[in-house]
gemmi code that builds the backbone of each chain (N, CA, C; Angstrom):
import gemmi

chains = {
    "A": [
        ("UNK", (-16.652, 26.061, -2.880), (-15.752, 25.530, -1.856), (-15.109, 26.668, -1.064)),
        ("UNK", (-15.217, 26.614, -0.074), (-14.087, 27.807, 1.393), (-12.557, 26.755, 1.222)),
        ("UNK", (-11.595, 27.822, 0.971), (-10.440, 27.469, 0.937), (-10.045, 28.473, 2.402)),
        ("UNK", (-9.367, 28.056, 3.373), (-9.044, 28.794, 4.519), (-7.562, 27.734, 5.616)),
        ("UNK", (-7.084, 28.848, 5.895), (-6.329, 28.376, 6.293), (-6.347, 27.512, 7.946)),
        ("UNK", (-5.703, 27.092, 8.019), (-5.647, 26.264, 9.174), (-5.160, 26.854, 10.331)),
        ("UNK", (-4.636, 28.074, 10.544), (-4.858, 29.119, 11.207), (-6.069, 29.453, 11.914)),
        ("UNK", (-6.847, 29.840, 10.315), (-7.984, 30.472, 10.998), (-8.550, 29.405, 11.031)),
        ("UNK", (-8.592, 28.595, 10.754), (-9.943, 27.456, 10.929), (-9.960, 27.648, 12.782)),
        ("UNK", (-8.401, 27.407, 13.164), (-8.583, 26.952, 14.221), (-8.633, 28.416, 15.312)),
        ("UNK", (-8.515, 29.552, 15.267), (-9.003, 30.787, 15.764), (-10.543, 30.986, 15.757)),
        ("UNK", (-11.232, 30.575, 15.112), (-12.867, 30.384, 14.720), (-13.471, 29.452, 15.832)),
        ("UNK", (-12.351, 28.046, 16.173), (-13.141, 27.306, 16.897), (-12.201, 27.621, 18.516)),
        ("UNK", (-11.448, 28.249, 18.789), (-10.993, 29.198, 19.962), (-12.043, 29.761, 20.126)),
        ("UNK", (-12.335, 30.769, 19.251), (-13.294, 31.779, 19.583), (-14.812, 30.977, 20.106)),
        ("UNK", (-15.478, 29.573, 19.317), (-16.421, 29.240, 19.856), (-16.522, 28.509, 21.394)),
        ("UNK", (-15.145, 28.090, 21.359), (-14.906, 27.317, 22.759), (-14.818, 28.354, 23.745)),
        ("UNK", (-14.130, 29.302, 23.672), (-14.253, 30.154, 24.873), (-15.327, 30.744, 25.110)),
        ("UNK", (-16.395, 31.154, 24.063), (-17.556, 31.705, 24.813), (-18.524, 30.701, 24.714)),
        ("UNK", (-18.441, 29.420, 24.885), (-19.425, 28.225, 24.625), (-19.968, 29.085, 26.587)),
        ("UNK", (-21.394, 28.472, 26.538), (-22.221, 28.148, 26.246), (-22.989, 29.046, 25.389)),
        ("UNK", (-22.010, 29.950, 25.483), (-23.329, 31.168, 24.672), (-22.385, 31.303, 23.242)),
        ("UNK", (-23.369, 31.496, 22.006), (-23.237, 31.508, 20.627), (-21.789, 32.326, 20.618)),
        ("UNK", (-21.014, 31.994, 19.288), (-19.924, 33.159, 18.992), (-19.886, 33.833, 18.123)),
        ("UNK", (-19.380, 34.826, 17.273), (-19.657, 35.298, 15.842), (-18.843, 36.010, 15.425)),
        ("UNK", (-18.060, 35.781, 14.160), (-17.430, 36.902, 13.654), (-17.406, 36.499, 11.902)),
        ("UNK", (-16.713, 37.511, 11.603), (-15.969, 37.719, 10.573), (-14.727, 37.241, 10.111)),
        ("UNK", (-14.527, 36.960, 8.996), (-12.835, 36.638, 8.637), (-13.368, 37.619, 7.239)),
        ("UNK", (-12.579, 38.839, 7.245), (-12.445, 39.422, 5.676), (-11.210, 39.337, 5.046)),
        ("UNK", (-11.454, 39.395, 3.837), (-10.337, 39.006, 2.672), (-10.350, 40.181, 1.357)),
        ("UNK", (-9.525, 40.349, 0.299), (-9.559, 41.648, -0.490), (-11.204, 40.991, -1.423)),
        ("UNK", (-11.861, 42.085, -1.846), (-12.792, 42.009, -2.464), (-12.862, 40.986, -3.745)),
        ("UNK", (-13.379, 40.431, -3.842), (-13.363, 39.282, -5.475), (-12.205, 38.200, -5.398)),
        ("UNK", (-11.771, 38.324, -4.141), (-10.510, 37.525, -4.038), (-11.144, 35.842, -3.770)),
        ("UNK", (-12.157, 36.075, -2.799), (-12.714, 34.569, -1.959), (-12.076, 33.812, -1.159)),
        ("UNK", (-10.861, 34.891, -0.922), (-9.858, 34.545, 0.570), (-9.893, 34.982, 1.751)),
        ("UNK", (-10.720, 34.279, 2.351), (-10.388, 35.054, 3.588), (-8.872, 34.958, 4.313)),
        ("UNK", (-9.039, 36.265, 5.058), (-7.706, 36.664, 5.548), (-7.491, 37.028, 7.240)),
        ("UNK", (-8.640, 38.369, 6.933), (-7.985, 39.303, 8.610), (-9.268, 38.215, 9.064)),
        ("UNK", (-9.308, 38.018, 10.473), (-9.917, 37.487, 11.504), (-10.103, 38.461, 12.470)),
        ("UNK", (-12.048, 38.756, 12.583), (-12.499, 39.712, 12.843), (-13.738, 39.218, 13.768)),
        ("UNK", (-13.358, 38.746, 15.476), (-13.975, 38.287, 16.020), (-14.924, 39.551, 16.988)),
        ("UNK", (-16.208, 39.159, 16.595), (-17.660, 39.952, 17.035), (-18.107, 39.690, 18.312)),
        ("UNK", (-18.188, 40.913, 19.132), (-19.113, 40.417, 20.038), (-20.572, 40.071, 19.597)),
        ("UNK", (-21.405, 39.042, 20.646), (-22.667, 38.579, 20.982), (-23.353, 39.454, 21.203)),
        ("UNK", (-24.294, 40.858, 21.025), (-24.962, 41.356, 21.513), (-26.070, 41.121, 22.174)),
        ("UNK", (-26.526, 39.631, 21.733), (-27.649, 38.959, 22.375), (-26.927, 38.094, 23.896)),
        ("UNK", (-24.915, 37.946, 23.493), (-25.054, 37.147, 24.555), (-25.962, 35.950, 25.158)),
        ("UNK", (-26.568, 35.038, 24.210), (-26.901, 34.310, 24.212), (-26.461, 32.660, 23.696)),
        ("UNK", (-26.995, 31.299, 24.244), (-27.056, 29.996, 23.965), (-27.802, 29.811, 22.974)),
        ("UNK", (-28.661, 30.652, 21.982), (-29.247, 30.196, 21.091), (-29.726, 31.265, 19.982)),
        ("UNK", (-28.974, 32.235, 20.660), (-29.257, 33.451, 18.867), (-27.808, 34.242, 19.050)),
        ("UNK", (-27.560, 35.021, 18.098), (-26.535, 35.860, 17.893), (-26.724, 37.106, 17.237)),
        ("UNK", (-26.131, 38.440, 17.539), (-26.589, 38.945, 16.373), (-25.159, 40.438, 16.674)),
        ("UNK", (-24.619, 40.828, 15.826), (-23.622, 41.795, 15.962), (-24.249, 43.250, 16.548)),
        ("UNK", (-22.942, 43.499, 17.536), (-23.352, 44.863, 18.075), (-23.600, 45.653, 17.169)),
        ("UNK", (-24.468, 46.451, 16.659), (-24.820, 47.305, 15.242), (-23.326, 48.314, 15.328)),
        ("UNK", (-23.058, 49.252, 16.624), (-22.039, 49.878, 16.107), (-20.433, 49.205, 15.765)),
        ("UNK", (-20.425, 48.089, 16.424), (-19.169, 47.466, 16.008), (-19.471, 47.018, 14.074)),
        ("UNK", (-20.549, 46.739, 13.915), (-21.081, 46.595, 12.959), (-20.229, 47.278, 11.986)),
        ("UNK", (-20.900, 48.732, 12.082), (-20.577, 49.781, 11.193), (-19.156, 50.278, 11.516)),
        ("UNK", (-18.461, 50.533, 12.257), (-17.255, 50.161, 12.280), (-16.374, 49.261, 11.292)),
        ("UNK", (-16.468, 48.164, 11.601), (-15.775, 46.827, 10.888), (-16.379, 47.312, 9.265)),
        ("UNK", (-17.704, 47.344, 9.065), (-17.911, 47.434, 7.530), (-17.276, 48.356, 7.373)),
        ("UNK", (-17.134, 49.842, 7.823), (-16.460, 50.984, 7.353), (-15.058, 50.788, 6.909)),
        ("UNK", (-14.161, 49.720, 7.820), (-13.193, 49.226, 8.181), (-12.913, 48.521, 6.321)),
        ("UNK", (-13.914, 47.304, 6.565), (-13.801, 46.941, 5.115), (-13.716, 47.417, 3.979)),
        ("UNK", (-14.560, 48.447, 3.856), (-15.006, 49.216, 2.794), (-13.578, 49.500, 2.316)),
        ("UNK", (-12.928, 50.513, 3.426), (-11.735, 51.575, 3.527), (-10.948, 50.390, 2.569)),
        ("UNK", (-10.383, 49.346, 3.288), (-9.637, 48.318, 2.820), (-10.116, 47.652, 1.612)),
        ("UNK", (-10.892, 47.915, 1.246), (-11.235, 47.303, -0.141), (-11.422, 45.735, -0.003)),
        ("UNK", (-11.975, 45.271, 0.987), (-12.110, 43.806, 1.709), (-14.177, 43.862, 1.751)),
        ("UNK", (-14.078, 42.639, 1.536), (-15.372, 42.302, 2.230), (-15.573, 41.040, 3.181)),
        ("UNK", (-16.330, 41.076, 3.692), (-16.700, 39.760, 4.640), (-17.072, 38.161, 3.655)),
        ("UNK", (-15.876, 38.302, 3.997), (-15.682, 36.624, 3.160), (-16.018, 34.885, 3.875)),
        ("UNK", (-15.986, 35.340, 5.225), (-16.592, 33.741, 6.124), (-17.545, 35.419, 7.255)),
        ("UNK", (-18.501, 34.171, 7.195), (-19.328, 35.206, 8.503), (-19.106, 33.896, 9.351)),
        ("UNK", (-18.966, 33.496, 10.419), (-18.919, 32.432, 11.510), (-20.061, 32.881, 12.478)),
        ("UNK", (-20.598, 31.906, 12.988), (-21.450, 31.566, 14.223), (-21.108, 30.283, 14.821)),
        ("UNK", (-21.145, 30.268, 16.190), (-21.218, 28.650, 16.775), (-22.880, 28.267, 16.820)),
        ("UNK", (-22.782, 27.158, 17.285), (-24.301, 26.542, 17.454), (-23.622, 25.677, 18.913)),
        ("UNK", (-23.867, 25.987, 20.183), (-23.579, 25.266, 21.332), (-24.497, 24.007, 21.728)),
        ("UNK", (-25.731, 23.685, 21.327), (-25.894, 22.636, 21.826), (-26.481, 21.680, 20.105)),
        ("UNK", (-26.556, 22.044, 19.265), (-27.267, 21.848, 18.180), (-26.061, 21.115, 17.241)),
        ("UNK", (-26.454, 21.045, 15.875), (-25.720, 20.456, 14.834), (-24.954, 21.808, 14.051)),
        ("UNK", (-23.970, 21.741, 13.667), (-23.797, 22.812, 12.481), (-24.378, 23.131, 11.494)),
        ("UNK", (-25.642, 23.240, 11.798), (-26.310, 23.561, 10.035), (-27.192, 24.677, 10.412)),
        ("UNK", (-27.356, 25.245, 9.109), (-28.390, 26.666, 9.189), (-29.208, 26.445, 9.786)),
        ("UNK", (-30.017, 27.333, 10.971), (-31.578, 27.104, 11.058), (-32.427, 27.892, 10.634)),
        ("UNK", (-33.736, 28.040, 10.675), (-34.712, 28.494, 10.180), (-34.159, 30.342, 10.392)),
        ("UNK", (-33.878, 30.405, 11.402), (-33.457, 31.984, 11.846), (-32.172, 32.402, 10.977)),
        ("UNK", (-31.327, 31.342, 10.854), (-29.847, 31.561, 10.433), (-30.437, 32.064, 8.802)),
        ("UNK", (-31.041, 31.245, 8.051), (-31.365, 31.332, 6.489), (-32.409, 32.375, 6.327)),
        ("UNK", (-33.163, 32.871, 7.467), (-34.108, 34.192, 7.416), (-33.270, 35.901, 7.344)),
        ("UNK", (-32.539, 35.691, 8.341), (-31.230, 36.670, 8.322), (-30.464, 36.789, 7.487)),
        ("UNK", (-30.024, 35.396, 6.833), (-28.820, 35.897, 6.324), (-28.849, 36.857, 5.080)),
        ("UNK", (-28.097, 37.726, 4.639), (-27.984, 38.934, 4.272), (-26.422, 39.167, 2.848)),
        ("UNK", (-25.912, 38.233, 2.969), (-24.561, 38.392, 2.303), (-24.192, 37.215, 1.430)),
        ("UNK", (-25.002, 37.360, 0.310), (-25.120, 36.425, -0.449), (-23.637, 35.531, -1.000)),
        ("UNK", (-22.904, 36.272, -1.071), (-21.799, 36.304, -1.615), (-20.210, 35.748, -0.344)),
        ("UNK", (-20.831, 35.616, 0.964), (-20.405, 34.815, 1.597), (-20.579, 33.926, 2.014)),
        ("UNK", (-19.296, 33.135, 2.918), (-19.176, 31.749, 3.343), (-19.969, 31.709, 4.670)),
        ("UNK", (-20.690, 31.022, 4.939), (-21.187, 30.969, 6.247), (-20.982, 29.834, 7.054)),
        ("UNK", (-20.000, 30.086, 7.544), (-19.293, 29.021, 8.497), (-19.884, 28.304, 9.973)),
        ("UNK", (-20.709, 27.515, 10.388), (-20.584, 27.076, 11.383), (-19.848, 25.958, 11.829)),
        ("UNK", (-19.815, 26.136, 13.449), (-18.899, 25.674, 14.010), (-20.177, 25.116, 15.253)),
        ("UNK", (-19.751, 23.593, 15.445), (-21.013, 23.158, 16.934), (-20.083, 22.678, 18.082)),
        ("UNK", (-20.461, 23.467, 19.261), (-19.418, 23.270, 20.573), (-19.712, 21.829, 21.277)),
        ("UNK", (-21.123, 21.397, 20.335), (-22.076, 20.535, 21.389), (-21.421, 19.338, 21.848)),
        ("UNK", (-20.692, 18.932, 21.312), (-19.472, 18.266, 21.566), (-18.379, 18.854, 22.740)),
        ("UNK", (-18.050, 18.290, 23.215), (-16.688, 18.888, 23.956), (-15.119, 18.745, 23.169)),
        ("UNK", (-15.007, 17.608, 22.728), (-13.693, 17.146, 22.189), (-13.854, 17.270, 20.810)),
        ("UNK", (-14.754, 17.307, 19.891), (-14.723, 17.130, 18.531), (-15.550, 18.307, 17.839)),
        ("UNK", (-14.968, 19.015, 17.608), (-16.390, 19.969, 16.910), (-16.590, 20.030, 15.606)),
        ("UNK", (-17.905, 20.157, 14.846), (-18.124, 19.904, 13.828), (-18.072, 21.604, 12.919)),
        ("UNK", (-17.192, 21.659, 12.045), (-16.995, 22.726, 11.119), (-17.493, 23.010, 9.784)),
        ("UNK", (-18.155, 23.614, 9.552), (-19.066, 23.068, 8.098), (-19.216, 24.622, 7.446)),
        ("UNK", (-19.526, 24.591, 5.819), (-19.464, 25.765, 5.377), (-20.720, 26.069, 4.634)),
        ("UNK", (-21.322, 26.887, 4.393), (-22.782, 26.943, 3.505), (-22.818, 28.225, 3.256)),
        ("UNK", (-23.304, 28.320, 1.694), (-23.923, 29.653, 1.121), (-25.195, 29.670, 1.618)),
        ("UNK", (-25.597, 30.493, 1.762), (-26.974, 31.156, 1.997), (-27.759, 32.363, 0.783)),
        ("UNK", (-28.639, 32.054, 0.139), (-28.321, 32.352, -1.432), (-30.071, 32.551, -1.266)),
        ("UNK", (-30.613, 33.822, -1.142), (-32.261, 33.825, -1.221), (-32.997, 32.731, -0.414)),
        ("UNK", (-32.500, 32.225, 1.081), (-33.176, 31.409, 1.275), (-32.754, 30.119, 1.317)),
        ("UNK", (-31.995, 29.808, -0.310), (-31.740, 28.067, -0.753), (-30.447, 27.973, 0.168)),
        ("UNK", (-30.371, 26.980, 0.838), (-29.069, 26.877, 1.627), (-28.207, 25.346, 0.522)),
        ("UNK", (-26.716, 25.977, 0.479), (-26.195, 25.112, 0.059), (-24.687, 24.783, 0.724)),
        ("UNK", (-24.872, 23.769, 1.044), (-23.490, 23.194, 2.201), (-22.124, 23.246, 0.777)),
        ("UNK", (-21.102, 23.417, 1.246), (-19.936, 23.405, 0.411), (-18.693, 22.478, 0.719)),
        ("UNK", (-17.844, 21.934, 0.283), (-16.345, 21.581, 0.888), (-16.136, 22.483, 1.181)),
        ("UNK", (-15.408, 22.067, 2.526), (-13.963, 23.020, 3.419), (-13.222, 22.289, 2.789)),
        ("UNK", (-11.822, 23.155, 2.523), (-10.661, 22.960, 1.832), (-9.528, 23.710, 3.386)),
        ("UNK", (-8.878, 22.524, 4.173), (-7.781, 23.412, 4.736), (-6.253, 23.575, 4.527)),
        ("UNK", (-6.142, 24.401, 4.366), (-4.749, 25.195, 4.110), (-3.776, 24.795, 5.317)),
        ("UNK", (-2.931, 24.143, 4.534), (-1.714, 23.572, 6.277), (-0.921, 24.918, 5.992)),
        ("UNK", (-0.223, 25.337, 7.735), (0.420, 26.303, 7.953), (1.931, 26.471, 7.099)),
    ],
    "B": [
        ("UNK", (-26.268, 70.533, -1.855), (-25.882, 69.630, -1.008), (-27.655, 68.474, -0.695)),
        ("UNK", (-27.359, 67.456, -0.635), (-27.758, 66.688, -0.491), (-27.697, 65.142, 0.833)),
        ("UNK", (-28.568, 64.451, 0.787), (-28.599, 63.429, 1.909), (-27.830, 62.208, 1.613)),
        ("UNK", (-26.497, 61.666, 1.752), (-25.935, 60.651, 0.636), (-26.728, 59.313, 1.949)),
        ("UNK", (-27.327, 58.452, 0.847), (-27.364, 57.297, 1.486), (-26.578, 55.746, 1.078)),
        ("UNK", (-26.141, 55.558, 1.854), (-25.538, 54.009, 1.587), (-25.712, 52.726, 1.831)),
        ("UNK", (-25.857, 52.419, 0.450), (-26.606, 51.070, 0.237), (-25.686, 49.648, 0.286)),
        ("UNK", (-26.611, 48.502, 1.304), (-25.506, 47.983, 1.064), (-26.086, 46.749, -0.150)),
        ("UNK", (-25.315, 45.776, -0.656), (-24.888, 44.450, -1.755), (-26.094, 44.367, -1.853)),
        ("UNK", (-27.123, 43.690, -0.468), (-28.256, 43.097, -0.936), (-29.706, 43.950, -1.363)),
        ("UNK", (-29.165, 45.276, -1.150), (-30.478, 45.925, -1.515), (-30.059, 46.854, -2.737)),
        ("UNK", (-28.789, 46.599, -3.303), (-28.369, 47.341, -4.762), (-29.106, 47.199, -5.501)),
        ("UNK", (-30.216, 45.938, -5.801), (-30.901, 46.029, -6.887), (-32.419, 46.572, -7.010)),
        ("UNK", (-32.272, 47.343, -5.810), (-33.519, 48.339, -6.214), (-32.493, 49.650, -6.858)),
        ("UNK", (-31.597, 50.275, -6.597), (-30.651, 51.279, -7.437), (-30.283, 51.018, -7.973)),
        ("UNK", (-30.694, 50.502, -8.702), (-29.934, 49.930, -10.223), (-27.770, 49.198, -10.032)),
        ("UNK", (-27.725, 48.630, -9.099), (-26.385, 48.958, -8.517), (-25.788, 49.652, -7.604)),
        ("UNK", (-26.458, 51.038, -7.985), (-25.652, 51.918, -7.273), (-25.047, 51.764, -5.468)),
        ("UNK", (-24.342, 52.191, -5.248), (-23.604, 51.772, -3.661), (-23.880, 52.796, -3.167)),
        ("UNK", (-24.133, 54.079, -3.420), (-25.153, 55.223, -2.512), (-25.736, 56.237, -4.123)),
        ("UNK", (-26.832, 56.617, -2.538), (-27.595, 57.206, -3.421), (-27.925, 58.394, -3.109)),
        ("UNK", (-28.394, 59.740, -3.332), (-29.016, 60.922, -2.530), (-30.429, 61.093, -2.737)),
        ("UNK", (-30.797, 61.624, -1.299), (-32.596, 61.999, -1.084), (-31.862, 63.390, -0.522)),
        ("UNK", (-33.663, 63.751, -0.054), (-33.588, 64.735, 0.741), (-35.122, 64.556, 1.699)),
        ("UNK", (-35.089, 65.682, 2.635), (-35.823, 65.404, 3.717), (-35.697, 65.931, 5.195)),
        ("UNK", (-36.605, 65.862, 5.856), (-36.207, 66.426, 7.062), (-36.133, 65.682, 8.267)),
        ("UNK", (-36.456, 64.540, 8.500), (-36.651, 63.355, 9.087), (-35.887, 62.195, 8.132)),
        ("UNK", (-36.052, 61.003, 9.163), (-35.687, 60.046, 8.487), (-36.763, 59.183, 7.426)),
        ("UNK", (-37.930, 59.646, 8.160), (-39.195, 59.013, 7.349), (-39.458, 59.740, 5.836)),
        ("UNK", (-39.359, 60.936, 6.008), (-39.163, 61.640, 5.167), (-38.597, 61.123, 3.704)),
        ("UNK", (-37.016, 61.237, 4.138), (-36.010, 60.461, 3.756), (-36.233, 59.812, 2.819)),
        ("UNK", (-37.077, 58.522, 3.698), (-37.051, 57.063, 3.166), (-38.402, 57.503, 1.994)),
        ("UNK", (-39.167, 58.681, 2.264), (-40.380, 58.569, 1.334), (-40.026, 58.883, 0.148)),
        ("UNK", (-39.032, 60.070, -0.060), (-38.636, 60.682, -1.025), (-37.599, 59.726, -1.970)),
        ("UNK", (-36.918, 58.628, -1.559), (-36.013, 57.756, -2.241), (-37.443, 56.592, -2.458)),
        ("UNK", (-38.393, 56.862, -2.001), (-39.544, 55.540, -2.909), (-39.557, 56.249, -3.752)),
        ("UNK", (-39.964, 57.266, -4.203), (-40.174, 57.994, -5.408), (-39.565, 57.457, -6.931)),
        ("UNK", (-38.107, 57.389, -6.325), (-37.418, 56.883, -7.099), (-36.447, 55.479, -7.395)),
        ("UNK", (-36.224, 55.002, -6.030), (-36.375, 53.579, -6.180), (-37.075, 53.098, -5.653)),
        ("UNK", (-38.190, 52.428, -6.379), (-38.894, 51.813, -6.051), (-39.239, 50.444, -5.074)),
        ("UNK", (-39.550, 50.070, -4.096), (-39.749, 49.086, -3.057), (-38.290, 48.818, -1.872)),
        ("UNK", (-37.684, 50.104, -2.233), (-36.552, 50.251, -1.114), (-36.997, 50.727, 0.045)),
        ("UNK", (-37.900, 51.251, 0.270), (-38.834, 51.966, 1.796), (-39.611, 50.636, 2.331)),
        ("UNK", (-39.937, 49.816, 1.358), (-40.216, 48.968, 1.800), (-39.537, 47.342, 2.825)),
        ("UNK", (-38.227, 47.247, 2.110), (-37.269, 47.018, 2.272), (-36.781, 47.448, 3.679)),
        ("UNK", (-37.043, 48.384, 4.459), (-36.507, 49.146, 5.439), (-36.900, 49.618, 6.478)),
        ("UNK", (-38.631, 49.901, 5.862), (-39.530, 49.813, 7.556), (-40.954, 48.719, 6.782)),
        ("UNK", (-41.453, 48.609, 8.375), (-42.824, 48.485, 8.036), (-44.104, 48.782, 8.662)),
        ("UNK", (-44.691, 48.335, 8.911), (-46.055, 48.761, 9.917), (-45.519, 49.774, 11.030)),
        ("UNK", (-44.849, 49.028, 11.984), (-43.970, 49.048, 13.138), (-43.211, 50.190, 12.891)),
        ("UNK", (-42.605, 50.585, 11.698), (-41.202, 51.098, 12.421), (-40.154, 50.552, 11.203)),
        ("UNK", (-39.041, 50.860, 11.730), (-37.708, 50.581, 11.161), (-37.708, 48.794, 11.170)),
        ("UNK", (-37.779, 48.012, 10.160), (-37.735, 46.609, 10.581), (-36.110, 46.221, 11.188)),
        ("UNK", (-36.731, 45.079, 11.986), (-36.117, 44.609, 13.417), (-34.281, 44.331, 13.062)),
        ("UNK", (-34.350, 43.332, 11.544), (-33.120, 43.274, 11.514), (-32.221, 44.221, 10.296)),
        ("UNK", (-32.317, 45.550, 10.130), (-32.150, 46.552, 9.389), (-31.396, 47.036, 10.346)),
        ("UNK", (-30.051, 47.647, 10.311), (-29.596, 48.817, 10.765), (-29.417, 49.817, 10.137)),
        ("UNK", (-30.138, 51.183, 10.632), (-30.128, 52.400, 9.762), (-28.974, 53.413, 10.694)),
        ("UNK", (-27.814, 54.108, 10.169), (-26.929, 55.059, 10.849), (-26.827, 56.211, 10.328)),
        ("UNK", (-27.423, 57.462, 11.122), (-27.310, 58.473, 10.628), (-25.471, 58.838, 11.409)),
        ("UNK", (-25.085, 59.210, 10.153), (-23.501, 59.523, 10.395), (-22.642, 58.168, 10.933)),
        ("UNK", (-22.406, 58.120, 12.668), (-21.485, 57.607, 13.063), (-22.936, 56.565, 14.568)),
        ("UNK", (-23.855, 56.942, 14.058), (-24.677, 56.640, 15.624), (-25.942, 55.886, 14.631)),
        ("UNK", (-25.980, 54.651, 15.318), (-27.470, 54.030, 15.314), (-28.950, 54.670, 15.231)),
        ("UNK", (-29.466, 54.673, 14.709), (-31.100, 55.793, 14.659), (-31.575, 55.326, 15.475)),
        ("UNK", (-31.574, 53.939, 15.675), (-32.741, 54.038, 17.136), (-32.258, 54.528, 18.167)),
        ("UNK", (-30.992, 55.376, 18.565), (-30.457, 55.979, 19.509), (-30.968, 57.180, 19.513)),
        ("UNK", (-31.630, 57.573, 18.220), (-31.671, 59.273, 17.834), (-33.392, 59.586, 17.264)),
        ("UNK", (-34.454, 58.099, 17.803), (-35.162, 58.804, 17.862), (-36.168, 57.806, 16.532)),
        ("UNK", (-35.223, 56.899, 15.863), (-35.828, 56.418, 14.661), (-35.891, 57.115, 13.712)),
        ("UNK", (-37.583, 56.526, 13.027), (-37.494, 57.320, 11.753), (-37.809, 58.562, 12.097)),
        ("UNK", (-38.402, 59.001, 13.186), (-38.362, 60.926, 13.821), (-37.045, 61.426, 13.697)),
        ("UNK", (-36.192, 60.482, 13.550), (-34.984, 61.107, 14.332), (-34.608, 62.779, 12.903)),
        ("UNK", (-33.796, 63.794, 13.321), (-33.873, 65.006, 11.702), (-32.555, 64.568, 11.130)),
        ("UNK", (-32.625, 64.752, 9.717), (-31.655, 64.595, 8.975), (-31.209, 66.358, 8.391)),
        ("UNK", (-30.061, 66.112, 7.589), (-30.122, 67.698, 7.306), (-29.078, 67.418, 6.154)),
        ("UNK", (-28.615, 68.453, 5.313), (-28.053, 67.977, 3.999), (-26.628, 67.925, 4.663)),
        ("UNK", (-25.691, 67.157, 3.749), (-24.522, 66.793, 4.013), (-24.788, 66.003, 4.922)),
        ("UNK", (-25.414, 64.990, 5.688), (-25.534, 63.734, 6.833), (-24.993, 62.626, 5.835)),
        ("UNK", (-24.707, 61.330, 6.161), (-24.689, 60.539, 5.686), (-25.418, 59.188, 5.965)),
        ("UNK", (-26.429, 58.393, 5.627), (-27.162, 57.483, 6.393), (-26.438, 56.099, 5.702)),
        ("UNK", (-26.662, 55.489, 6.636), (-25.945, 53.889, 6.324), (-26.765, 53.159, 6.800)),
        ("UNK", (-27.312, 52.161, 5.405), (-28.036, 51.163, 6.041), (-27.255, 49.722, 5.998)),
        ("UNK", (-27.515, 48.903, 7.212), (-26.169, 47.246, 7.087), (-27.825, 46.322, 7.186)),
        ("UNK", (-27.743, 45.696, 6.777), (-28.902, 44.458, 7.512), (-28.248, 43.933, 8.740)),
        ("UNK", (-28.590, 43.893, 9.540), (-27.867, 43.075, 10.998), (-27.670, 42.037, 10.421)),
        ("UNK", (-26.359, 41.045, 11.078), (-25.570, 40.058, 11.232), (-26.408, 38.976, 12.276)),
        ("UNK", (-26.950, 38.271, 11.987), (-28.136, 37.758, 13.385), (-28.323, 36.579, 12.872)),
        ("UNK", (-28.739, 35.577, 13.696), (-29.393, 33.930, 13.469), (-29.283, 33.495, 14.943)),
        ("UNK", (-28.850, 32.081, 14.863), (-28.793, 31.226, 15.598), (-29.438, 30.173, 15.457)),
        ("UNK", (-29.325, 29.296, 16.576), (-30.249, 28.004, 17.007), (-31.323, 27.543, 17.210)),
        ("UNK", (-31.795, 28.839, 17.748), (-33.212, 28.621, 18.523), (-34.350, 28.915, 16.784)),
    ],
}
model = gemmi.Model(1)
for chain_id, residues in chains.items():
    chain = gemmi.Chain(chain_id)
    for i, (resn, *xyz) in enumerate(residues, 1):
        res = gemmi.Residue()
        res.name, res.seqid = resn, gemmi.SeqId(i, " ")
        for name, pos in zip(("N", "CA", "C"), xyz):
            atom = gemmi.Atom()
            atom.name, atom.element = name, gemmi.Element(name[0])
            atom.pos, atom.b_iso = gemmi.Position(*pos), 0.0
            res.add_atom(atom)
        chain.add_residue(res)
    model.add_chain(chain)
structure = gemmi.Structure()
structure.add_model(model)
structure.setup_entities()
């Protein structure tokens, strides 16, 4: 289960609404072994694209360095999906890389309602989780 | 002095764990040949036919390698290389 606050829930879907039509992506890191996310660590698009995403490599290494230092790891990775459903796709579960995080999407395809959903990504096997939100 | 490389979560279990490791070498290809030696299917892991695979980021020091040339690019002792897997998906 992603326990997160209602804060960030709703900074995650800021971040997808303002760069809708094109994908969004970031980070929320939290202290290591904790499974909280915390700081909100919004990524540019390097693809700048409506249908892929992928982090600027040097902001990349930055932010991880960033983590490291802090003794944090990337605890929600976020992407939007602008015209699609919130769920992994074939590309999302080929990439993903961080076994040990939440992988949050968020779908803009909606205008008024967006759909927020959480999934491990675990070798491939995708497994959807409860969101749990944290009132302010 | 030596080449420290840094490994990240998902490829610890070719180093037994470890979170960096040291090679040596004069290139980056180099590099990567001399750490097969000893962990095994981590070069693999990192390039292939092609080149450096697509969603791998390799950083010598503070700069991207494909800025510096790839796996040509020279290494020298005391560098530090960082490998991240890119952050990437989407829709399509």
């Amino acid at each position: 289960m992603l326990t997160i606050s209602a804060e960030l829930r709703a900074k995650i879907v800021a971040h997808a609404r303002a760069d809708h039509p094109d994908e969004a992506c970031g980070v929320i890191a939290g202290p290591a072994g904790s499974d909280r996310p915390e700081r909100f660590i919004p990524m540019l698009n390097a693809e700048r694209s409506p249908t892929f995403y992928r982090f600027d490599s040097l902001e990349q290494l930055r932010v991880w360095r960033e983590m490291d230092d802090r003794d944090e790891q990337p605890v929600v990775i976020y992407h939007s999906h602008t015209a699609t459903r919130a769920y992994p796709s074939r590309t999302d579960i080929s990439y993903a890389s961080e076994p040990e995080a939440h992988y949050v999407l968020v779908s803009t395809a909606e205008p008024a309602d967006e759909e927020f959903r959480s999934f491990r990504i675990v070798d491939g096997e995708v497994t959807e989780e409860d969101v749990a939100i944290e009132p302010e | 002095m030596a080449i420290e490389v840094r490994i990240p979560t998902i490829l610890r279990s070719y180093t037994a764990g470890e979170k960096s490791i040291e090679g040596s070498g004069s290139t980056l290809d180099e590099l990567f040949a001399d750490l097969d030696g000893r962990y095994d299917g981590l070069r693999e892991r990192l390039i292939d036919e092609a080149g450096l695979r697509r969603f791998i980021n390799v950083y010598l020091n503070d700069e991207d390698v494909r800025f510096l040339g790839g796996l040509s690019a020279p290494v020298s002792d005391g560098d530090t290389v960082t490998v991240l897997p890119a952050v990437a998906g989407g829709a399509r």
